[in-house]
N, C-alpha and C positions, 0 to 999 in steps of 0.2 A: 264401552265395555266389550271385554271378548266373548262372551254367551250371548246367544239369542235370548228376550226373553221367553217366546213364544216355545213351548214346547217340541215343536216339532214343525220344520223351516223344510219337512222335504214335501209336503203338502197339505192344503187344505182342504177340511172337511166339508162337505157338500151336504153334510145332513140323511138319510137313511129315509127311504120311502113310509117307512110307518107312520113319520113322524110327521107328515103334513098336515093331518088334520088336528095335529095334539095342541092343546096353548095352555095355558101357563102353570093353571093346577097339576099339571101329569107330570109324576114324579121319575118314571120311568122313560118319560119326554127327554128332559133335561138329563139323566143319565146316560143316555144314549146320546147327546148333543156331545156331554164331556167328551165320552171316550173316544169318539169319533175327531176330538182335538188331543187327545193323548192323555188325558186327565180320568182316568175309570176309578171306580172304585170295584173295592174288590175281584179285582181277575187273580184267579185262583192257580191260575197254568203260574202266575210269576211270582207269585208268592210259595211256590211249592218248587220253582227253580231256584229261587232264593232263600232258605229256610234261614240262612244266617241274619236277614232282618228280624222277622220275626221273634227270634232270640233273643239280639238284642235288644229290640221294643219292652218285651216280655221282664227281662231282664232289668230295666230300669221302674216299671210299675208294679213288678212284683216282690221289690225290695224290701223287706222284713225290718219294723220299727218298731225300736226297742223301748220308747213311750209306750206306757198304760191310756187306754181309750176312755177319755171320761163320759162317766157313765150321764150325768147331766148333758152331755152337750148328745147325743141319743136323744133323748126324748128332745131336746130343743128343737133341732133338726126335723123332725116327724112333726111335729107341733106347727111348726113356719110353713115346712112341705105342701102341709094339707089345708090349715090355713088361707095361700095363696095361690092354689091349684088353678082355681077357675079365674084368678086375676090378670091383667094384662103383662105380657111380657115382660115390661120393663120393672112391673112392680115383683114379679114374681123371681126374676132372677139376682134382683139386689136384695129380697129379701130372704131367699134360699142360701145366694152367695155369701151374703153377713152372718149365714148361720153354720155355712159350711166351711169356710177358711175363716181361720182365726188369725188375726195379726202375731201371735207368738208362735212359735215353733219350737219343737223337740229333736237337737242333732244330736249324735252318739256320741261321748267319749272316746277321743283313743289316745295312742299309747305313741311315745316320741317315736319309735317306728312306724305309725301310720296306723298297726292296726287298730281293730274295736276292743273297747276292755266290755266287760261280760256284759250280758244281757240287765239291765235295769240300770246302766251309768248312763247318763245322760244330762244332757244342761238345756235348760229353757231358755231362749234367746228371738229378736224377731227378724220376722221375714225384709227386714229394712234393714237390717245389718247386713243383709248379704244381695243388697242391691236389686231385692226385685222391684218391678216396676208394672205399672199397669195400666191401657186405655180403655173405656167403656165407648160403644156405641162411635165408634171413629173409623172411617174411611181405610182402606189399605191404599196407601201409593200405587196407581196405575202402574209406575214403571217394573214394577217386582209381577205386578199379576197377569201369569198368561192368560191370552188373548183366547177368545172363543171365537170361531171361523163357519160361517154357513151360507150360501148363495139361495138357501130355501127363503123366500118371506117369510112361509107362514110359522117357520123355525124362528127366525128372527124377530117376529111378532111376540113368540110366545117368550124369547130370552128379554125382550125388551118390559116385558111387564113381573120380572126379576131382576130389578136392581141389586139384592144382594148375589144373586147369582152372576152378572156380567159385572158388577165393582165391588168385590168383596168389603162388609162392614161387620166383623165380628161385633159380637157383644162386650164378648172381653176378650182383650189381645194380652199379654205377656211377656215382656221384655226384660230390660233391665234398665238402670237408672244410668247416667252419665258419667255420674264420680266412678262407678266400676271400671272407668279405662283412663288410662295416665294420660296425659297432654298429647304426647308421641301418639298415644292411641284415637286420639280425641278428634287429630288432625286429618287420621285417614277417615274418622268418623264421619266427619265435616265433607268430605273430599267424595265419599260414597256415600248421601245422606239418602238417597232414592232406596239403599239398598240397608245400609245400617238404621235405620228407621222407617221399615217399611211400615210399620204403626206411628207414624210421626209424634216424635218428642219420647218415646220409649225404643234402647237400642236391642238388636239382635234377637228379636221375637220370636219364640219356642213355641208358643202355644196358645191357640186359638178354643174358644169357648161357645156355641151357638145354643140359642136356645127357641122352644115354641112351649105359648100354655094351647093355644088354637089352632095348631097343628098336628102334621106327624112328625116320628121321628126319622122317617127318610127325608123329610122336607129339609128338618136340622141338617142330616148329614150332607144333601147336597150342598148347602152353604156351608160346611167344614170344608168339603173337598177344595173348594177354590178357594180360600184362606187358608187350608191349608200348603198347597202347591203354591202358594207366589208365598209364602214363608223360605219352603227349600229354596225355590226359584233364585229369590235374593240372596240368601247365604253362599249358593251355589258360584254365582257373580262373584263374589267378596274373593271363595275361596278358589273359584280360579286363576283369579288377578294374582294371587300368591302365590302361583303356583302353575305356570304355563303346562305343565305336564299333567294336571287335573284333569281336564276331561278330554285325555288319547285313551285311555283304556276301556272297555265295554263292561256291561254288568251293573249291580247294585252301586251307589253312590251312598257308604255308611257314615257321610262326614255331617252332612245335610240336613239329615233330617230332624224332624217335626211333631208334634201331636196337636191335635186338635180331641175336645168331650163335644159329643149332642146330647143336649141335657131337656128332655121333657119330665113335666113332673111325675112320671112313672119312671122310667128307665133314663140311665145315662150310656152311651158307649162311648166308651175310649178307642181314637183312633193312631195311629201310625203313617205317614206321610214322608213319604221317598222315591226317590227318582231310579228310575235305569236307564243309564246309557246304553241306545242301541247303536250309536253311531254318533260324532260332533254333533251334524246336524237333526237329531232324531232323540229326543229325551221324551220321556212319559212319566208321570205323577200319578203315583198310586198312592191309596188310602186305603187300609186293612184294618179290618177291627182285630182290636187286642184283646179287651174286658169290657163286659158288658155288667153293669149294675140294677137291677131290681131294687128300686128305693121305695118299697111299701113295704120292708121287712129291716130287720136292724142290720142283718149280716150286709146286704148290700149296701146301706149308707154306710156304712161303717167304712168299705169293702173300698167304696168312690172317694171319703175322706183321704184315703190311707193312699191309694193311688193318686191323688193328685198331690198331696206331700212329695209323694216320690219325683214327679215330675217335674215338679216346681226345684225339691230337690237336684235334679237330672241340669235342669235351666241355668241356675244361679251357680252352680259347682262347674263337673265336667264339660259343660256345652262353653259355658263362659270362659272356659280356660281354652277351649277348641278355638274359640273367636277371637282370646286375646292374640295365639299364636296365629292368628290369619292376619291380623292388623300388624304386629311387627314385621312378618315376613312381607306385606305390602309396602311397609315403611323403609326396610330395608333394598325393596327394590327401586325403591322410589328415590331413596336417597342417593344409592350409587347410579342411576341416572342422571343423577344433577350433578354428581362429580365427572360424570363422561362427558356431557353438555360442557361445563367449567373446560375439562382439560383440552377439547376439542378448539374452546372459545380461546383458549391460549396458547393454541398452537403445536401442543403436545401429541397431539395425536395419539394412536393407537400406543404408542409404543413409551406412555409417559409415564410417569409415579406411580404405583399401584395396582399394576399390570402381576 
């Protein structure tokens, strides 16, 4: 593939003198581990030279749904919440999750020109008609996740006793299901499988979910940020291959990106996950918070429901139609290669059919 995956190939990180003596609980350890690979979270110098991410981050989770919020599933919600607070991880986020995404969903009416007809038209329909897909508790593909780089031991010590930190395992990954791409698409699926299935067996993964009941929530977000950087990582791959002139120009990279939620049972924050080109060899992975949710109060549950519709929305709509247009434009390149090969193979040379 033409991308490195490593974020940044003009060097590696030696690790930062504080951090010698820190090991694995220090959360400000490992943040400092990332950015020194190019992976920061929140650096506010680039998120304020780039306000048009944030935008449109902003702009997909703050999308206004014209669904009524039933008032039942409120109280259901706070009920499970609190319930399973002090329970182990795996019980507490399948049982929050069941209570928080509901397999139906509320898409808007509109009109044979596209737009929305008024506020309260809407049709109930599920989240499987429009091909979402999902892994629990599953491994990312090495080859999408960049590499974390330090000659420190006692760095290396402390990243060694953070498996999900050095091989990203979201809790829940987000993709889409297979039937969503035509055979043609299927094949470049097949062909990029390290990169189209960076959550193996689900394609083109948007969005990453962490959670902690016995943690904090900077612990969550540090296993966001590396799920969610080899998310872009691999898309990034894809959509270079389509497109050789993808990453000559510097600056934000709007094609890419990602969200990831850290979800503890007080607060969730919704993050943003994108890359800037500062050079071919020089990419960096940032993660910005967008919305942050207070879930011990209704307006915040409410607040986190309604955003991750949107996102889920964002996924299975325009992101998947971004991806379709990457897989033909690979397929297209791919194919008039085998006609060059063909005509070369026949003697035709440069100068044959289709020139």
């Amino acid at each position: 593939m033409a991308l490195p995956v490593n974020p940044s190939t003009s060097s590696k990180a030696t690790g930062p003198g504080p951090l010698n003596s820190q090991k694995s609980t220090n959360v400000p350890g490992v943040r400092l581990v990332m950015r020194a690979n190019n992976i920061p979270i929140e650096d506010e110098a680039a998120i304020e030279n780039n306000p048009e991410v944030r935008q449109w981050a902003e702009e997909i989770v703050d999308q206004t749904r014209n669904s009524p919020e039933r008032p039942q599933w409120q109280v259901n919600f706070k009920k499970v919440r609190d319930k399973y607070a002090e329970r182990n991880e795996s019980t507490w986020i399948n049982m929050v999750w069941g209570a928080l995404h509901n397999p139906q969903r509320n898409i808007r009416d509109k009109n044979k020109d596209g737009s929305i007809l008024a506020p309260g038209a809407w049709t109930s329909t599920t989240w499987e008609k429009s091909f979402l897909d999902q892994n629990w508790d599953a491994d990312l593909r090495t080859g999408s996740v960049p590499k974390l780089y330090t000659n420190d031991p006692n760095i290396q010590e402390m990243l060694d006793s953070l498996p999900r930190i050095t091989n990203p395992r979201p809790d829940i990954a987000f993709g889409l299901e297979r039937k969503a791409f035509s055979e043609d698409e299927n094949t470049i699926n097949d062909r990029y499988q390290m990169y189209a299935q960076v959550s193996q067996g689900i394609y083109h993964s948007f969005l990453v979910i962490e959670t902690k009941t016995n943690g904090t929530i900077e612990d969550t977000e540090n296993q966001c940020s590396r799920g969610g950087a080899s998310l872009v990582c691999a898309a990034r791959i894809m959509i270079h291959d389509s497109d050789p002139d993808f990453n000559t120009s510097t600056g934000p990279d709007m094609q890419s990106m990602a969200f990831s939620v850290a979800l503890v049972p007080t607060v969730a924050n919704i993050f943003c996950h994108w890359a800037e080109v500062k050079s071919t060899e020089d990419v960096v992975y940032h993660m910005h918070l967008i919305k942050s949710f207070a879930l011990r109060n209704k307006e915040g549950a409410i607040g986190l429901h309604r955003a991750m519709n949107n996102i889920l929305d964002w996924g299975t709509g325009d992101r998947k139609s971004r991806m379709k247009e990457v897989l033909r434009k690979i397929h297209e390149r791919t194919e008039a290669t085998g006609r060059k090969k063909r005509k070369n193979a026949n003697g035709e040379g440069d100068g044959g059919e289709g020139q």
